[in-house]
C-alpha positions as CSV (number, residue, x, y, z in Angstrom):
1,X,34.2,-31.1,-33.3
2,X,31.1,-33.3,-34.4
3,X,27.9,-32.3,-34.8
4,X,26.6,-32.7,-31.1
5,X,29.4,-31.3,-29.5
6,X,28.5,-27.9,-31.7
7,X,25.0,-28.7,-30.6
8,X,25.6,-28.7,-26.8
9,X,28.7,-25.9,-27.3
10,X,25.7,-23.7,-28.5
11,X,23.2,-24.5,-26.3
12,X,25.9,-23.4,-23.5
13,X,26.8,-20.1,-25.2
14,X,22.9,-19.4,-25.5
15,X,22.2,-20.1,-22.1
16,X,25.9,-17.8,-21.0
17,X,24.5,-15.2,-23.8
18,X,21.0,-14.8,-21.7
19,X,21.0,-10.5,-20.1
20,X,21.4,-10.4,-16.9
21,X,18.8,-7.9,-16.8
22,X,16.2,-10.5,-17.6
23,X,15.5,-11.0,-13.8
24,X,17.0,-9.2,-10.5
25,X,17.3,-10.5,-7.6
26,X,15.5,-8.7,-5.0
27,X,17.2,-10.2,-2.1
28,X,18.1,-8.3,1.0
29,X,16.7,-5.9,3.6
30,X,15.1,-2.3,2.7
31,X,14.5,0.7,4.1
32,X,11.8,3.2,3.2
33,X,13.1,6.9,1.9
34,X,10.4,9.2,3.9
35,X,11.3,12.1,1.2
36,X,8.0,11.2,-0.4
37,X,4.6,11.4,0.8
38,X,6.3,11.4,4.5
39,X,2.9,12.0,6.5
40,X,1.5,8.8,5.4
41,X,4.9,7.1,7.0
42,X,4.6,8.8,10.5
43,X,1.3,9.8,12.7
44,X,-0.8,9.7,9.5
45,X,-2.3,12.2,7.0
46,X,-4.7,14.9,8.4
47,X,-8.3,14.0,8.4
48,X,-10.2,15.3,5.7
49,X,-7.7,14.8,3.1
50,X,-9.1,13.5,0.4
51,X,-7.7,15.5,-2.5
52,X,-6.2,13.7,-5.5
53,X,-7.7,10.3,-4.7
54,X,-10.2,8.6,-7.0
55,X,-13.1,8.3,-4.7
56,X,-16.5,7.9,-4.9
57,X,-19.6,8.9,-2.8
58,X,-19.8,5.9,-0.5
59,X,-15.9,6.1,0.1
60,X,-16.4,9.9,1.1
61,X,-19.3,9.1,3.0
62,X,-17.3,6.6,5.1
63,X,-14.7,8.7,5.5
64,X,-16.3,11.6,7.2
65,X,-18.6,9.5,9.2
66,X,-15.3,8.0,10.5
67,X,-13.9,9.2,14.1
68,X,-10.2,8.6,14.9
69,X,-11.2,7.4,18.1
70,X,-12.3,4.3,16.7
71,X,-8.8,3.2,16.6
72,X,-9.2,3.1,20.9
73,X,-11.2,0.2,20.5
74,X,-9.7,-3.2,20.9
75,X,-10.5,-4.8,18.3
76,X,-9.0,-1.8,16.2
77,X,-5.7,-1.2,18.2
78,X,-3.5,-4.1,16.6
79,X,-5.8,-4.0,13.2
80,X,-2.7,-4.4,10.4
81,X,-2.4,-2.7,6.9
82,X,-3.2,-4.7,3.9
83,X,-0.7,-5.1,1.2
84,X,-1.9,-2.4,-0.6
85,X,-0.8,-0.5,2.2
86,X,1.6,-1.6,4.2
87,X,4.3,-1.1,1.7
88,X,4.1,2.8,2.3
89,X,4.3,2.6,6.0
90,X,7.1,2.8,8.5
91,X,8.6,-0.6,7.9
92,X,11.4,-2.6,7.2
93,X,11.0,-5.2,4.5
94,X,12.8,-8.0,4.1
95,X,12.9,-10.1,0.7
96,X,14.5,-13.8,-0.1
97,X,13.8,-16.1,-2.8
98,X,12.6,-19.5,-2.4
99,X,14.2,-21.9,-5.3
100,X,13.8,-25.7,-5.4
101,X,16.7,-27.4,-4.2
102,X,16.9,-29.7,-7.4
103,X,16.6,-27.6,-10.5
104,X,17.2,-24.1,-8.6
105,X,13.5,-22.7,-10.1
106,X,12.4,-20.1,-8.7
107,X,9.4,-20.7,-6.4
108,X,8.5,-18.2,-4.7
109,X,9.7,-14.4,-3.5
110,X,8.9,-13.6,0.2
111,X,8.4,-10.7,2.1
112,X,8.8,-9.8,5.7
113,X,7.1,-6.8,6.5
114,X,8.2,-5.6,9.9
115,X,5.0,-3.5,10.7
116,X,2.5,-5.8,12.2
117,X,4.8,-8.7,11.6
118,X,3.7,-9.6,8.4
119,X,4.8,-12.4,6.0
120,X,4.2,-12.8,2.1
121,X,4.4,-15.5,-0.2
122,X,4.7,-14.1,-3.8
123,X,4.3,-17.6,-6.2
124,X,6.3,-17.3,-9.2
125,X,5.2,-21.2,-10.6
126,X,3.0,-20.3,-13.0
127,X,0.1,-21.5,-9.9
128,X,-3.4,-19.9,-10.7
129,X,-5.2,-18.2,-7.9
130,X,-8.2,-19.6,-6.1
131,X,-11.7,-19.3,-6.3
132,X,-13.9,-15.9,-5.3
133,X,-15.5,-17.8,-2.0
134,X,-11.9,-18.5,-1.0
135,X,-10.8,-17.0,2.2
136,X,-9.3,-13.3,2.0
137,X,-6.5,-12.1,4.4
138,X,-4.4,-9.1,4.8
139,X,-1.8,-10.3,2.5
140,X,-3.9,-11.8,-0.4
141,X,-2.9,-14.5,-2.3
142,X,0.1,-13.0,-5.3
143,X,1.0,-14.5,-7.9
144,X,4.5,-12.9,-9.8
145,X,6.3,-12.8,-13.0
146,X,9.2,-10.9,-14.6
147,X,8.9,-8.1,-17.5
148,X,12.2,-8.0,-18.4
149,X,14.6,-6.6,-15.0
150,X,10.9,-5.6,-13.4
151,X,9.1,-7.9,-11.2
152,X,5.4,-7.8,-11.7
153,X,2.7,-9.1,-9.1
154,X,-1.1,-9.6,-9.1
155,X,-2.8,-10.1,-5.8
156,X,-6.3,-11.2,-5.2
157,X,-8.3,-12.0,-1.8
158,X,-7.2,-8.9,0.6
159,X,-9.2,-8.2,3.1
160,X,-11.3,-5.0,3.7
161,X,-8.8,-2.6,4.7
162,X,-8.7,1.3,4.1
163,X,-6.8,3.1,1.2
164,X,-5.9,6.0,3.7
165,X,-5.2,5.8,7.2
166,X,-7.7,9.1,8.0
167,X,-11.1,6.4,7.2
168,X,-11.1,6.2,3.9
169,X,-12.4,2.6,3.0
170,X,-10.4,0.0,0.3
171,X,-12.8,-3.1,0.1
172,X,-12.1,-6.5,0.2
173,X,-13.2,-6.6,-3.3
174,X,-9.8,-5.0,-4.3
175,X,-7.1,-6.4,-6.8
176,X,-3.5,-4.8,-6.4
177,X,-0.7,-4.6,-9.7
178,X,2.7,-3.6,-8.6
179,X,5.9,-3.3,-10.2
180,X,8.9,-4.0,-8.5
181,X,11.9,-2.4,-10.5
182,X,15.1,-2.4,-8.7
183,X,18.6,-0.3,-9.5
184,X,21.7,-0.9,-7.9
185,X,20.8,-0.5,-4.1
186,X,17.8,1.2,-5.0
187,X,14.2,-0.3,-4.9
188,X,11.4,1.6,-6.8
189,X,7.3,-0.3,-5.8
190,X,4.7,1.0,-7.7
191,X,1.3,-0.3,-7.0
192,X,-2.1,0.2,-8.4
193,X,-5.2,-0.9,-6.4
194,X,-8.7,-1.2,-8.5
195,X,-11.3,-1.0,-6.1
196,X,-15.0,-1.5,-7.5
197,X,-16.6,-0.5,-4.2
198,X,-14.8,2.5,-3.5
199,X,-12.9,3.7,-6.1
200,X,-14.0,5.4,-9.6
201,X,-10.1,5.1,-11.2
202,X,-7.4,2.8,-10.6
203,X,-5.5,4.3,-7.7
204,X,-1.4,4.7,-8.6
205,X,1.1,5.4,-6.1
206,X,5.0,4.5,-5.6
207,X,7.9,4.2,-2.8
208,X,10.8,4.2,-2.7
209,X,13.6,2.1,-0.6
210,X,17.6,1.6,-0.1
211,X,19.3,-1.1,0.4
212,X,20.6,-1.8,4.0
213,X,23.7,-3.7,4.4
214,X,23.1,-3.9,8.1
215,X,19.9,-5.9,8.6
216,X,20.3,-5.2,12.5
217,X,17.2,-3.0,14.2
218,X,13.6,-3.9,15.2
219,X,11.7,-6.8,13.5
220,X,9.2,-7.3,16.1
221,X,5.8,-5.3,16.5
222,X,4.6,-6.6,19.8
223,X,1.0,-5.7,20.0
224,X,-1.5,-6.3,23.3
225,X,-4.7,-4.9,23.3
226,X,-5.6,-2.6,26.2
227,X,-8.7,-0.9,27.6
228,X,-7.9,2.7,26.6
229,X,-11.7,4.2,27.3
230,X,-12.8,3.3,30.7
231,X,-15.9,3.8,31.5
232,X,-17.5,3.5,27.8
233,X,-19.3,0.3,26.6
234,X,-17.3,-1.8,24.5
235,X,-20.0,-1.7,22.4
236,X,-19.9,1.9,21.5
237,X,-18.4,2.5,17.9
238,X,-17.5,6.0,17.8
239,X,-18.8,7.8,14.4
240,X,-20.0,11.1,13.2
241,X,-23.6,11.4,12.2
242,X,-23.8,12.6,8.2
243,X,-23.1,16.5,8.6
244,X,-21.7,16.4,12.3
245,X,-18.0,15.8,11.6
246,X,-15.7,18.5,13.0
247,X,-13.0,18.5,10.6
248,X,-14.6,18.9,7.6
249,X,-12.7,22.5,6.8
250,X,-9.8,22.0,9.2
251,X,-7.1,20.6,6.7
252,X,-8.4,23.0,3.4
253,X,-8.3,26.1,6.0
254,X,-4.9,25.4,7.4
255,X,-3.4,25.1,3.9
256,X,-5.8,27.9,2.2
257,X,-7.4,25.2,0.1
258,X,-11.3,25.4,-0.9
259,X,-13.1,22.7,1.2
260,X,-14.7,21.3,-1.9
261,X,-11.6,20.4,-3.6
262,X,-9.9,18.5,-0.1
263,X,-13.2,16.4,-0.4
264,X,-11.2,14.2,-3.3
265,X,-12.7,12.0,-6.7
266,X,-11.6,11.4,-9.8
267,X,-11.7,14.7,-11.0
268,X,-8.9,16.2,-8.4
269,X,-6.4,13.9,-10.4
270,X,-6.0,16.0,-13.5
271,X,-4.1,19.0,-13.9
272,X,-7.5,21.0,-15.6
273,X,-8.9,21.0,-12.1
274,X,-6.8,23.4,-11.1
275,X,-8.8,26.1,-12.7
276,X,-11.9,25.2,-11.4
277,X,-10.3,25.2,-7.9
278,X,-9.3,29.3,-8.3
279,X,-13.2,29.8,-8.8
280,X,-13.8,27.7,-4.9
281,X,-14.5,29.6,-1.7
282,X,-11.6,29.0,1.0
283,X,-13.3,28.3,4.4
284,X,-11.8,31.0,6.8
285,X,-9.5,29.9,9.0
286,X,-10.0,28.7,12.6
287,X,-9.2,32.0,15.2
288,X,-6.2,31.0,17.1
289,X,-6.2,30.1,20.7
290,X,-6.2,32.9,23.2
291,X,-2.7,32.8,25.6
């Protein structure tokens, strides 16, 4: 064997020796496990439930000045999730890889959300992202790249959304981080959202999915918009005025929690809160409705 044939025999053992667990391939349809964090997957968390999320004042503010009735207007009724959302919704999420039919380069990972019908283009060519003034959508624009067996993204330009579906406010000024990590026929999403407006901390959650041999079911979200208050000018924006809203003790009386700790910020994260919480008053709860 001459020289180049041990040159191109060793560039083919290097390129057999490469881990398999440099990259994973994502590919395939999967279903959200509703053993965490269930009530944000179904009707929603309880209004007034703030605690353990990094809020500021204007985020609170917005949030209790927010009436669940504004989701009766049309131009609220089909409103979608952003991607720093949607992901913990009820969903199915399809994911395929896009290679270049030439050198087989990986061009893109995309993502079919089945919740408000929503398609994502995740650019894994090394393309930067564009300027501040351009457009933001519900998506963003995400670009990707692999740590080792863990898919990393970074998305830019989302559109305002909220960063829990009882009014509190994510805005469009957000940039999310996730980490994709996937074992066997189990798919692990963590995300973290920094959120200048709104947010004092970077927000962290996670999700978990399985893998779903059969990629039968739903994949349509037919939405039509619908007058669902007759009667009321379109107009009308329903709110509560600063110190008028009705739930503020609801959800920290049903669970025996004190109202001031349910009210959320950065604080409510850490585990030393918990003794300030056993010096807080717990609003009495609501007598129960007479037979």
């Amino acid at each position: 064997m001459n020289l180049r044939q041990v040159s191109i025999a060793s560039l083919l053992a290097a390129a057999i020796a490469v881990p398999s667990f440099a990259q994973q391939d994502l590919s395939g349809t999967w279903n959200p496990q509703f053993s965490e964090d269930s009530g944000e997957r179904g009707l929603g968390p309880d209004l007034v439930d703030y605690l353990g999320l990094p809020i500021n004042a204007e985020a609170r503010q917005w949030a209790l000045s927010w009436d669940p009735d504004r989701l009766s207007l049309q131009e609220h009724q089909c409103q979608v999730h952003t991607v720093a959302y949607i992901y913990r919704g009820p969903l199915q999420l399809r994911i395929w890889e896009e290679r270049d039919p030439q050198t087989q380069e990986l061009i893109a990972i995309h993502n079919y959300s089945s919740t408000y019908e929503q398609n994502r283009t995740i650019w894994m060519d090394d393309r930067g992202h564009p300027p501040d003034y351009a457009p933001h959508t519900w998506m963003g624009f995400s670009t990707g790249h692999w740590d080792g067996n863990i898919l990393t993204v970074y998305t830019t330009h989302i559109k305002q959304g909220w960063t829990r579906r009882n009014g509190l406010p994510s805005s469009d000024e957000i940039t999310l981080t996730e980490h994709f990590i996937r074992h066997g026929n189990h798919l692990t999403h963590v995300t973290v959202v920094n959120d200048p407006i709104y947010l004092d901390e970077p927000l962290v959650k996670s999700q978990d999915y399985v893998l779903n041999a059969n990629s039968g079911g739903n994949w349509l979200w037919p939405c039509e918009y619908v007058d669902e208050t007759p009667g009321k000018p379109h107009s009308e924006v329903p709110s509560f005025m600063p110190g008028e809203n009705p739930f503020v003790t609801e959800f920290a009386a049903k669970y025996g929690l004190p109202a001031q700790a349910v009210l959320g910020g950065a604080e409510t994260m850490y585990p030393e809160y918990g003794e300030k919480v056993k010096a807080m008053p717990i609003p009495p709860k609501p007598p129960a409705p007479k037979p």
